[in-house]
PyMOL CGO cylinders between C-alpha atoms (Angstrom):
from pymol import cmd
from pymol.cgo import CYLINDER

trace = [
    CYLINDER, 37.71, 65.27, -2.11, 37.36, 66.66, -5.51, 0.3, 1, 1, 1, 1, 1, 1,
    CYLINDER, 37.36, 66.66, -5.51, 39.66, 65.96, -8.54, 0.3, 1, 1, 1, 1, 1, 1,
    CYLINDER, 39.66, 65.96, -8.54, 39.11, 68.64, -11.03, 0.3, 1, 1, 1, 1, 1, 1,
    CYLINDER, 39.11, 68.64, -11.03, 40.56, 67.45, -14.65, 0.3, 1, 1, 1, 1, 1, 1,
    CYLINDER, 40.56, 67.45, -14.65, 41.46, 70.92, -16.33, 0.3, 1, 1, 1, 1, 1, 1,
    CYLINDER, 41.46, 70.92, -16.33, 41.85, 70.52, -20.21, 0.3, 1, 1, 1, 1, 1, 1,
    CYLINDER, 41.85, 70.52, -20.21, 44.60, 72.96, -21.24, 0.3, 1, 1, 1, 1, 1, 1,
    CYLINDER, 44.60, 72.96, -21.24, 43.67, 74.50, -24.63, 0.3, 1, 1, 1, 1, 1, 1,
    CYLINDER, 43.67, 74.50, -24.63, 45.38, 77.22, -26.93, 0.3, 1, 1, 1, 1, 1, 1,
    CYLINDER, 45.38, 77.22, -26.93, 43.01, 79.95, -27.91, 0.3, 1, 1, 1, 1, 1, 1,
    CYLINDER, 43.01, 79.95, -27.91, 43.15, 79.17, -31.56, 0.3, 1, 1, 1, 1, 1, 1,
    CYLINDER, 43.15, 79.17, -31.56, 42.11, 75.42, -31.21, 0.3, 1, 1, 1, 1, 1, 1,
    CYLINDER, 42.11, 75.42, -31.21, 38.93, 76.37, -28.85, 0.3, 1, 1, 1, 1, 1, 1,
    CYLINDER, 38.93, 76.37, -28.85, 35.98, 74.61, -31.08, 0.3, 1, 1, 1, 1, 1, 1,
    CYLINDER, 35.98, 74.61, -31.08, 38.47, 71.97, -33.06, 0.3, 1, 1, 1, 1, 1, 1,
    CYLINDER, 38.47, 71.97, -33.06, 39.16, 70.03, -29.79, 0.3, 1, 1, 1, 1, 1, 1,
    CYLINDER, 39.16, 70.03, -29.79, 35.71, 69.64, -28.54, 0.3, 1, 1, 1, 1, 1, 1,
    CYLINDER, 35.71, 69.64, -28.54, 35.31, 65.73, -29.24, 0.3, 1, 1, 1, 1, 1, 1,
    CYLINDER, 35.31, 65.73, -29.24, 38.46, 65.83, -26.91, 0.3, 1, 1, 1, 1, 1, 1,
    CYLINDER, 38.46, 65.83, -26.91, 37.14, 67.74, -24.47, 0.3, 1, 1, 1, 1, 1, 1,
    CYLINDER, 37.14, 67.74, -24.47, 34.14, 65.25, -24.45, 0.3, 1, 1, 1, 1, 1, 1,
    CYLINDER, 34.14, 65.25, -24.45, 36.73, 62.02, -23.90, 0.3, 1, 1, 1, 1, 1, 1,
    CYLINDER, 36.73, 62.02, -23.90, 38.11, 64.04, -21.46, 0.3, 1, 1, 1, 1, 1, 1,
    CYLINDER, 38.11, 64.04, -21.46, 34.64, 64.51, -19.53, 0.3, 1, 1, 1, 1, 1, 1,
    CYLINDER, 34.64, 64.51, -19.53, 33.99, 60.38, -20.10, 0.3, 1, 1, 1, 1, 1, 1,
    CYLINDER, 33.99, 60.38, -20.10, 37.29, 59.67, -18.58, 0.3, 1, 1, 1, 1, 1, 1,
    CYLINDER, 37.29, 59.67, -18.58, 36.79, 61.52, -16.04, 0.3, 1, 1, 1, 1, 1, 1,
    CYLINDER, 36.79, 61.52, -16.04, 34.13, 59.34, -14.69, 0.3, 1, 1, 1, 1, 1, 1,
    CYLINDER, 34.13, 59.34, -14.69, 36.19, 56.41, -15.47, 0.3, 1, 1, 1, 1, 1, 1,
    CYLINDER, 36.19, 56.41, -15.47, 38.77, 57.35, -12.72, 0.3, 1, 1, 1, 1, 1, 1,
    CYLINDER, 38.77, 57.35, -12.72, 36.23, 58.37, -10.70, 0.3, 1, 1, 1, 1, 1, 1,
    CYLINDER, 36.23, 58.37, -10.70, 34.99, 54.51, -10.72, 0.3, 1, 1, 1, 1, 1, 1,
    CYLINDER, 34.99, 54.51, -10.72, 39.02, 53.59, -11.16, 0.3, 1, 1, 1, 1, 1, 1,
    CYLINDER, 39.02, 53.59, -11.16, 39.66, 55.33, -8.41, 0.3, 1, 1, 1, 1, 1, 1,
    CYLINDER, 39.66, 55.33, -8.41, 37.02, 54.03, -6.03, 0.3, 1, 1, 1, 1, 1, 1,
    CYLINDER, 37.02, 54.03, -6.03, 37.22, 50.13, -7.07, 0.3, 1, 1, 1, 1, 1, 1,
    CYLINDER, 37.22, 50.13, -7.07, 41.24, 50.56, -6.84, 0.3, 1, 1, 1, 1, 1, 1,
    CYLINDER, 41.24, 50.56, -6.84, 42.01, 52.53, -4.14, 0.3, 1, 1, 1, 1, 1, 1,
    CYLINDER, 42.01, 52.53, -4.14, 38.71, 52.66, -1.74, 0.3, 1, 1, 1, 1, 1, 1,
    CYLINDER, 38.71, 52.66, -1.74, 38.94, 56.46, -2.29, 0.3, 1, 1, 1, 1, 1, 1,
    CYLINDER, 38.94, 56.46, -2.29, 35.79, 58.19, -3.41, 0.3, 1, 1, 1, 1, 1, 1,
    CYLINDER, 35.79, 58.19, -3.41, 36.13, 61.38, -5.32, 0.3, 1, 1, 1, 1, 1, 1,
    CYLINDER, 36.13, 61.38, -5.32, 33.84, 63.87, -6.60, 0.3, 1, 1, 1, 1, 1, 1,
    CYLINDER, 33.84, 63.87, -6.60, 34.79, 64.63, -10.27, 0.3, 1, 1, 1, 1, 1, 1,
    CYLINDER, 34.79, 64.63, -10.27, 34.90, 68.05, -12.00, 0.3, 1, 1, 1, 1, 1, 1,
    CYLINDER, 34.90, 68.05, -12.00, 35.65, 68.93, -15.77, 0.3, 1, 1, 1, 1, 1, 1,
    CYLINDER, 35.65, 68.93, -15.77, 37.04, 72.57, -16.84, 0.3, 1, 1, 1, 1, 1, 1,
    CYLINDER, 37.04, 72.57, -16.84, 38.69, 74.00, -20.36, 0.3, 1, 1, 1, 1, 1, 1,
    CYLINDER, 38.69, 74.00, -20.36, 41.55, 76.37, -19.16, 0.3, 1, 1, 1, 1, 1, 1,
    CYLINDER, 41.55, 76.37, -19.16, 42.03, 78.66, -22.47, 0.3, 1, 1, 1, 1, 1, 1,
    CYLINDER, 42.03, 78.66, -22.47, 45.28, 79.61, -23.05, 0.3, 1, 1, 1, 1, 1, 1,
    CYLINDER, 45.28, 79.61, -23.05, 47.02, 82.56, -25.41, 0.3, 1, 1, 1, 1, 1, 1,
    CYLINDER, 47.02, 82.56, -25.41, 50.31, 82.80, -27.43, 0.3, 1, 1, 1, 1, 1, 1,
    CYLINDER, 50.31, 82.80, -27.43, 53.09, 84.17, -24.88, 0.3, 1, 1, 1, 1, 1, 1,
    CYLINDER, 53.09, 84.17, -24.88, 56.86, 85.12, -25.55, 0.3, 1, 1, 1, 1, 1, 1,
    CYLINDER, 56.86, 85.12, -25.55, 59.51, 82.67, -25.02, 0.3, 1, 1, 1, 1, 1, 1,
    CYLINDER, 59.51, 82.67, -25.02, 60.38, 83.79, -21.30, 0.3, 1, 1, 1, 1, 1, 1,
    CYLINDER, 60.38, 83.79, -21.30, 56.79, 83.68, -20.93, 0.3, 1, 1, 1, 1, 1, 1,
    CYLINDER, 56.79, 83.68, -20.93, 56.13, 80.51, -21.74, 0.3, 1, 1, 1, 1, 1, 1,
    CYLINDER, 56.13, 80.51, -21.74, 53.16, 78.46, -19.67, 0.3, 1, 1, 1, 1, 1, 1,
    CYLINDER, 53.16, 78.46, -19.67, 54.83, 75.95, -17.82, 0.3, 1, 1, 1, 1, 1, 1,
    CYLINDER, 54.83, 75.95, -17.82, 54.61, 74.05, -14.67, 0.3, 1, 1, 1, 1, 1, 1,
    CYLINDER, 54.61, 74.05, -14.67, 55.14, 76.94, -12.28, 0.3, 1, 1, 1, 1, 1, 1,
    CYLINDER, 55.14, 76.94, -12.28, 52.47, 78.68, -13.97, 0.3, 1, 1, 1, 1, 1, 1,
    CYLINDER, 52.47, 78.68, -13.97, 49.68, 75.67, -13.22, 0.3, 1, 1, 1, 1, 1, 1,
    CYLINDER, 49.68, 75.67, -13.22, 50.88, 75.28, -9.38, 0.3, 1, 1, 1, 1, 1, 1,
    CYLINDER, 50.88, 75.28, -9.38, 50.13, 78.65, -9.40, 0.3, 1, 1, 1, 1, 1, 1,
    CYLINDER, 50.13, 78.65, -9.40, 46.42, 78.63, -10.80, 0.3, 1, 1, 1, 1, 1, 1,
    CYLINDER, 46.42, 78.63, -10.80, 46.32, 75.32, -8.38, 0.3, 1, 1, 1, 1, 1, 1,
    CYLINDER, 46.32, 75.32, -8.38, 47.16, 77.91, -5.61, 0.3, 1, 1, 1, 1, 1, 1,
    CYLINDER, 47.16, 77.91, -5.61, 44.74, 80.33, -6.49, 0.3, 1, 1, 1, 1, 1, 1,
    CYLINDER, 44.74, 80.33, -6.49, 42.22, 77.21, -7.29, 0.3, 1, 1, 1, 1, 1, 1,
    CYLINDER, 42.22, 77.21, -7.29, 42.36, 75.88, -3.57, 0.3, 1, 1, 1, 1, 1, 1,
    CYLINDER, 42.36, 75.88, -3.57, 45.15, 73.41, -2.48, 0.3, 1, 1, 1, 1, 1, 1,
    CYLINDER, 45.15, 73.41, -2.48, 43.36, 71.11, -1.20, 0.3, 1, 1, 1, 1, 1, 1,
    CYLINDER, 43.36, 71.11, -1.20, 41.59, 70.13, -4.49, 0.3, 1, 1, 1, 1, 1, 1,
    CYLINDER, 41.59, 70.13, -4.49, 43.32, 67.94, -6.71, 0.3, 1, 1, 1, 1, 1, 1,
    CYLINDER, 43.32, 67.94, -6.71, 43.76, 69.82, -9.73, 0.3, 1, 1, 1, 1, 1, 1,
    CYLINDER, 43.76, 69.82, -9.73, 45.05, 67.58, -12.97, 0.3, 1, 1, 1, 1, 1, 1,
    CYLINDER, 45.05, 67.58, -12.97, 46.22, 69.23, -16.09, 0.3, 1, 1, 1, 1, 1, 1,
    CYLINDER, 46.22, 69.23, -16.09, 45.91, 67.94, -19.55, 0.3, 1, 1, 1, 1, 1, 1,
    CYLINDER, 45.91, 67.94, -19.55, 48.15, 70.44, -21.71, 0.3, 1, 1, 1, 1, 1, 1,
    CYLINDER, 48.15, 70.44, -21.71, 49.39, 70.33, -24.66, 0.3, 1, 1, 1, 1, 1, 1,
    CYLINDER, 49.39, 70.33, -24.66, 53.08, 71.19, -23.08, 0.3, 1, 1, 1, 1, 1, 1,
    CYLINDER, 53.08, 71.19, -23.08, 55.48, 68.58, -21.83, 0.3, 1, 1, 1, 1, 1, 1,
    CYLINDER, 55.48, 68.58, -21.83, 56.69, 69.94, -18.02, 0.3, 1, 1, 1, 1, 1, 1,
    CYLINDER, 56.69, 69.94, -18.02, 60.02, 71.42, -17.97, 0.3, 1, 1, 1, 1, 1, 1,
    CYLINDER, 60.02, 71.42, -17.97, 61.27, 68.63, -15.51, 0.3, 1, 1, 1, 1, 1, 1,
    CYLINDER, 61.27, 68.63, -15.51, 60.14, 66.14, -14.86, 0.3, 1, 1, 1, 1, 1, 1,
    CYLINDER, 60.14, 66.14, -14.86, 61.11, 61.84, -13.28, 0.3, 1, 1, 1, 1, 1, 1,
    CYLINDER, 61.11, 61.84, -13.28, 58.50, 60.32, -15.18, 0.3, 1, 1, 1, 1, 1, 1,
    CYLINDER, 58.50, 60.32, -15.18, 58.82, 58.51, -18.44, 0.3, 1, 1, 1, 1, 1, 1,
    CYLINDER, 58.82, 58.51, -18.44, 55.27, 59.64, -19.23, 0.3, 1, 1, 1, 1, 1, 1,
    CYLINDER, 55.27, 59.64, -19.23, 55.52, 63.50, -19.77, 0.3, 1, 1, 1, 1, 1, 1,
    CYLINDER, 55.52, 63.50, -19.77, 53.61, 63.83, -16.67, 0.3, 1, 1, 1, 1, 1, 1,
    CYLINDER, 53.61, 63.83, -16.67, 54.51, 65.46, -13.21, 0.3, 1, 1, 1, 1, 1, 1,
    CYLINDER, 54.51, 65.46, -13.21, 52.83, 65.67, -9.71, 0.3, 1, 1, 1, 1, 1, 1,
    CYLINDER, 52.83, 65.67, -9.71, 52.72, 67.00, -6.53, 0.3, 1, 1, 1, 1, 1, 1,
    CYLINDER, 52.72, 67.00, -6.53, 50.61, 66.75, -3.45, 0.3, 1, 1, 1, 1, 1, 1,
    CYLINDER, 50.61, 66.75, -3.45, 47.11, 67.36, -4.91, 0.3, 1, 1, 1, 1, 1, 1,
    CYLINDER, 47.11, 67.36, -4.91, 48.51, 67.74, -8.56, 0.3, 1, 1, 1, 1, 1, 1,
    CYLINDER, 48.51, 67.74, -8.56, 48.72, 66.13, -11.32, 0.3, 1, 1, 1, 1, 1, 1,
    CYLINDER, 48.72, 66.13, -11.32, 49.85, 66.84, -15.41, 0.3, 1, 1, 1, 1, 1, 1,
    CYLINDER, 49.85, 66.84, -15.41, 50.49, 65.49, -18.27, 0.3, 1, 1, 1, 1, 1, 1,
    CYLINDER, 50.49, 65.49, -18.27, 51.53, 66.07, -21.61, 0.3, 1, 1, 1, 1, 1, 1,
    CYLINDER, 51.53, 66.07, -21.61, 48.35, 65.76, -23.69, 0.3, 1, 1, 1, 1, 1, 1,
    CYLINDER, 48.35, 65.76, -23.69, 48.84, 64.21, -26.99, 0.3, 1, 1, 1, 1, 1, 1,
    CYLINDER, 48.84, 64.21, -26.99, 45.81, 65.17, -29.94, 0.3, 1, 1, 1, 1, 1, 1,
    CYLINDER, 45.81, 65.17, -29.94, 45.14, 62.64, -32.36, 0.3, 1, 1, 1, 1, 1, 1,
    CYLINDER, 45.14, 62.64, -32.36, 45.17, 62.93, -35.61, 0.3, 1, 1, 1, 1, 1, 1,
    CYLINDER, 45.17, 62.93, -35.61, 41.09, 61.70, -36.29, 0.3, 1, 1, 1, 1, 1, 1,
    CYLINDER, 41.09, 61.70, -36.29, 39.29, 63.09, -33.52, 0.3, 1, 1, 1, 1, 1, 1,
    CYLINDER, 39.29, 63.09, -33.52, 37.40, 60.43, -33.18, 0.3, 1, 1, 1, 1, 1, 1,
    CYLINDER, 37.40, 60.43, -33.18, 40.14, 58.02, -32.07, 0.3, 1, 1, 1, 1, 1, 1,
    CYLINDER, 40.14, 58.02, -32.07, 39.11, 57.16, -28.38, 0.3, 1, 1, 1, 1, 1, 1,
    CYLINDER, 39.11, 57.16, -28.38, 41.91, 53.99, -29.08, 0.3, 1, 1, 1, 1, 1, 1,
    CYLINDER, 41.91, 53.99, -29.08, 44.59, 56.50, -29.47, 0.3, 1, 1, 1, 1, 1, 1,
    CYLINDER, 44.59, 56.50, -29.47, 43.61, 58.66, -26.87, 0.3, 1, 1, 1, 1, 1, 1,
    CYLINDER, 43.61, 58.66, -26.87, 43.03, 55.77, -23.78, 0.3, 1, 1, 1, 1, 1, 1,
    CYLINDER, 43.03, 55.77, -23.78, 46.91, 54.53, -25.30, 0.3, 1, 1, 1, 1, 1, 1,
    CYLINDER, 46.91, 54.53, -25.30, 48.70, 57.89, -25.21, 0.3, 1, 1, 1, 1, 1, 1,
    CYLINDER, 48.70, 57.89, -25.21, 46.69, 60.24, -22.53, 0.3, 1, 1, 1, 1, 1, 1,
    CYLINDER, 46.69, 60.24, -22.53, 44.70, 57.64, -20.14, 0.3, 1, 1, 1, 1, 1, 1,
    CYLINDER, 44.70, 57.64, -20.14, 46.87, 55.42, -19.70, 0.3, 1, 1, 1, 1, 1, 1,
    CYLINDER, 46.87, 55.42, -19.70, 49.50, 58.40, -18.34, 0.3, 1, 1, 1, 1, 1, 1,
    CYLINDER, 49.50, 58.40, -18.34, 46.62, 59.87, -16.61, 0.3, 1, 1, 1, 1, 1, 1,
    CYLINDER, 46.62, 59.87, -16.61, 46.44, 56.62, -14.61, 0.3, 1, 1, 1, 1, 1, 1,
    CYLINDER, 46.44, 56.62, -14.61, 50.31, 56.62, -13.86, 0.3, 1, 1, 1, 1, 1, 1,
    CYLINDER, 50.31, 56.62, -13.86, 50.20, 60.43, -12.23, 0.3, 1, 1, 1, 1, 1, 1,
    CYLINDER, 50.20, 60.43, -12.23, 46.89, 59.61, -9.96, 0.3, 1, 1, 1, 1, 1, 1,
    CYLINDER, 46.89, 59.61, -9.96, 48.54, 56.23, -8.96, 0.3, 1, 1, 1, 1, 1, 1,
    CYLINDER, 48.54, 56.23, -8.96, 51.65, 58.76, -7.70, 0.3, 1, 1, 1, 1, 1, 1,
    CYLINDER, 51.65, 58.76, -7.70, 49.50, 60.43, -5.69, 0.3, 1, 1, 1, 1, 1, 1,
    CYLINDER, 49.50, 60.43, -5.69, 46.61, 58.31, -4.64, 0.3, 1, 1, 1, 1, 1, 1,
    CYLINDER, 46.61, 58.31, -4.64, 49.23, 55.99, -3.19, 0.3, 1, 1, 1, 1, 1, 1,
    CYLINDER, 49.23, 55.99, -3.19, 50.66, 59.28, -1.18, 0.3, 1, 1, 1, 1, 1, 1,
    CYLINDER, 50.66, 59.28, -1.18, 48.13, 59.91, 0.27, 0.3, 1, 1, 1, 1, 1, 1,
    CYLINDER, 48.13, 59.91, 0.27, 47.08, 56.48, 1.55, 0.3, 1, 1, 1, 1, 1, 1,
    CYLINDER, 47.08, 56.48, 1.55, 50.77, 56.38, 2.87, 0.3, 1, 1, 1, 1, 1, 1,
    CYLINDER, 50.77, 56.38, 2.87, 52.19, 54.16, 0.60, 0.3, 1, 1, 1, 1, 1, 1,
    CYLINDER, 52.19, 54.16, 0.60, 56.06, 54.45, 0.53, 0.3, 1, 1, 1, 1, 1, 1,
    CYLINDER, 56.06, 54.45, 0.53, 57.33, 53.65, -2.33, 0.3, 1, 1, 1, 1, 1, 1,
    CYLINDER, 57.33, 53.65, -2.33, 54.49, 55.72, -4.15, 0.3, 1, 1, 1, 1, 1, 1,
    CYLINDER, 54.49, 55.72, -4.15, 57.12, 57.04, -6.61, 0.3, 1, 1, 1, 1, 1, 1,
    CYLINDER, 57.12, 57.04, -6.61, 59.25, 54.09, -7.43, 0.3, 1, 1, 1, 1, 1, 1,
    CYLINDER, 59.25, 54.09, -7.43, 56.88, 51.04, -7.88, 0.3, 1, 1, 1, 1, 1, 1,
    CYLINDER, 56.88, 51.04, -7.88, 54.40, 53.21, -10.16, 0.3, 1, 1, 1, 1, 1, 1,
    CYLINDER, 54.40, 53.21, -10.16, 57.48, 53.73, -12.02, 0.3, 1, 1, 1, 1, 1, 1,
    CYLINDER, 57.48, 53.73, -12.02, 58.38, 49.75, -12.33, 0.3, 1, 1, 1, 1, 1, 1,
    CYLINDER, 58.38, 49.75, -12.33, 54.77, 48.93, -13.13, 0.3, 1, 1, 1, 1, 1, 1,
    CYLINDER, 54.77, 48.93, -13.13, 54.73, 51.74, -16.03, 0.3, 1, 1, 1, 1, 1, 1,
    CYLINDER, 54.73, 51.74, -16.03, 58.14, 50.52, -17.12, 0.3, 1, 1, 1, 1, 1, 1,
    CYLINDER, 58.14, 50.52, -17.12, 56.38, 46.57, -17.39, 0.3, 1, 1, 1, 1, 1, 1,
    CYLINDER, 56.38, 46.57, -17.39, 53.81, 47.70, -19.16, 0.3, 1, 1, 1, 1, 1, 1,
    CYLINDER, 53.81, 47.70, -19.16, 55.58, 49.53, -21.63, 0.3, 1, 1, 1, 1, 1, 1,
    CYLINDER, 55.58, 49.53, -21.63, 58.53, 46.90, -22.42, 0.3, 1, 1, 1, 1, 1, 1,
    CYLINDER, 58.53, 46.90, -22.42, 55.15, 44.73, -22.84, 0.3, 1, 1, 1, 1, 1, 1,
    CYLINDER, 55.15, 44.73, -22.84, 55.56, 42.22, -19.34, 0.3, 1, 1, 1, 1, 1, 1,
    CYLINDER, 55.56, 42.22, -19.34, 52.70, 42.96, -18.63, 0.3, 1, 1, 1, 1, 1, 1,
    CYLINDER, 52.70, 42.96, -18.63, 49.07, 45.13, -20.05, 0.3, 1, 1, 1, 1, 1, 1,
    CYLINDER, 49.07, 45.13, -20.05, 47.04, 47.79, -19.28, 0.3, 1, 1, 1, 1, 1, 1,
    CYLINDER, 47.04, 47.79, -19.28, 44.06, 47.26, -17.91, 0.3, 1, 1, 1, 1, 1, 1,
    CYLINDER, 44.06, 47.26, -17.91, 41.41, 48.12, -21.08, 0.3, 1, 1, 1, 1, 1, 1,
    CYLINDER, 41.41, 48.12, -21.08, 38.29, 49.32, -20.13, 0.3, 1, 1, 1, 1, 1, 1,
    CYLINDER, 38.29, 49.32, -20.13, 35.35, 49.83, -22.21, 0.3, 1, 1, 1, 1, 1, 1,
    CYLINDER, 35.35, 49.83, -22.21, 32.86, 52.47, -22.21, 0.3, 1, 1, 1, 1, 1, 1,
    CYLINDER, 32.86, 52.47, -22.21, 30.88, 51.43, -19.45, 0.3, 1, 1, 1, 1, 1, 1,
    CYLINDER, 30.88, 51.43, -19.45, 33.98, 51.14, -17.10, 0.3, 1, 1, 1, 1, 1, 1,
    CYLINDER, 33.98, 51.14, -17.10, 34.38, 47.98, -16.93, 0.3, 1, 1, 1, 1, 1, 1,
    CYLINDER, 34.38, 47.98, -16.93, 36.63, 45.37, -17.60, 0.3, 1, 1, 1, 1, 1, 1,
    CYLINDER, 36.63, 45.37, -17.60, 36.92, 44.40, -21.22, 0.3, 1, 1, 1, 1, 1, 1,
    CYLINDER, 36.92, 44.40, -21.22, 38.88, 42.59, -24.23, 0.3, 1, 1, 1, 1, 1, 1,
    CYLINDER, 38.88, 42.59, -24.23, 37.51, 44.41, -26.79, 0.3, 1, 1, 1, 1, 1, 1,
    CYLINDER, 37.51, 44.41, -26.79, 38.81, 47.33, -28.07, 0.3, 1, 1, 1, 1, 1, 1,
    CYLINDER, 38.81, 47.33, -28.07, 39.28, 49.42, -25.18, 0.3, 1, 1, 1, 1, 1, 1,
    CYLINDER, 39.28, 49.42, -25.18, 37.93, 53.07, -24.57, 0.3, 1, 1, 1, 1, 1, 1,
    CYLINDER, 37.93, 53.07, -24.57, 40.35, 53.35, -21.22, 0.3, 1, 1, 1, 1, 1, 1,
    CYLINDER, 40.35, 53.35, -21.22, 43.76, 52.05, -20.04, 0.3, 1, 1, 1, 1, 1, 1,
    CYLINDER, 43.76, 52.05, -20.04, 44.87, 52.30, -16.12, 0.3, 1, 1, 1, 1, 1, 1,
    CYLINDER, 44.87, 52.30, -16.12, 48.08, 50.40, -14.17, 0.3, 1, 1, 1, 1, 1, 1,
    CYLINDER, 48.08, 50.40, -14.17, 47.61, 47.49, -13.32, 0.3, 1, 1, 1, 1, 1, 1,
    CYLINDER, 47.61, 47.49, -13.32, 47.32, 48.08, -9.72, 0.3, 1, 1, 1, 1, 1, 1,
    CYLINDER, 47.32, 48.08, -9.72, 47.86, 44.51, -8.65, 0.3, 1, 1, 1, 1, 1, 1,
    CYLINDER, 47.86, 44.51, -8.65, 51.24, 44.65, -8.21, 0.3, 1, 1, 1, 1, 1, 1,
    CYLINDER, 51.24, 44.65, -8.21, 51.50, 47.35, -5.74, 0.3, 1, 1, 1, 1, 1, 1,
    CYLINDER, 51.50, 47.35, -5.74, 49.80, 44.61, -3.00, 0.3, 1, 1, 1, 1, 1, 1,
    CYLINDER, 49.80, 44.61, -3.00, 47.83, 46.65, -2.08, 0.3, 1, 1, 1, 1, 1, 1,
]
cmd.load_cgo(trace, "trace")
């Protein structure tokens, strides 16, 4: 299967994000690894910027409008959005929302753009909560929703931590270039 990340960027920051769009490539490959080690799942990985322009209120890009280039994209690749909108609606605490081969977030732009620290914190680390949605759906894992929700909540409230990466994937206690669940407590 392929998981395409697209990077969701406003016309007039095309060329000021590109060190993001290069973290975004690098993590990427991390959940390609994350994926496989975790889950037994092995997934091609693609990278895409999805330029965006200003639109009227009514307008506005929203969810609807990304299940709909997921449409036209081909449903049965797992599109994941990295905007730099917050979904409409959504149940998770992490500004993210998914559906069966689909995945967003909200993608948060630090302030240096060379802060891979901030980015793992605020954008992997949520990235990891929406694939863990639906990697456990599709391995038929009932409570796919619910547990991924009382991990996240643990790690947040500081129970338990992320699982820091460095940047050749693996495990480190360094400063970390990744975060990811801690998939341990889903038994699986």
């Amino acid at each position: 299967m392929l998981l395409h990340f697209i990077f969701v960027v406003k016309d007039k920051e095309l060329g000021s994000r590109d060190a993001e769009f290069e973290y975004v490539k690098k993590m990427a490959h991390f959940f390609k690894i994350w994926v496989k080690t975790k889950f037994s799942l092995d997934f091609d990985i693609q990278c895409d910027e999805m330029i965006t322009k200003p639109r009227i209120l009514l307008q506005r890009l929203d969810t609807h409008n990304l299940l709909k280039d997921h449409r036209e994209r081909g449903e049965d690749i797992y599109h994941f959005y990295l905007c730099h909108f917050r979904p409409l609606w959504t149940d998770c605490t992490c500004e993210g929302y998914h559906a069966e081969n689909f995945g967003m977030i909200r993608w948060e732009s630090p302030k240096n753009q060379d802060d891979t620290l901030f980015l793992a914190e605020k954008n992997c680390a949520a990235v990891s909560h929406e694939i863990a949605h639906e990697i456990l759906r599709q391995i038929g894992y009932k409570r796919y929703i619910e547990d991924v929700h009382d991990v996240w909540q643990k790690h947040l409230f500081g129970a338990i931590p992320f699982e820091q990466y460095g940047e050749d994937f693996e495990i480190t206690s360094k400063k970390p270039s990744f975060l990811a669940l801690d998939t341990t407590l889903f038994g699986l």
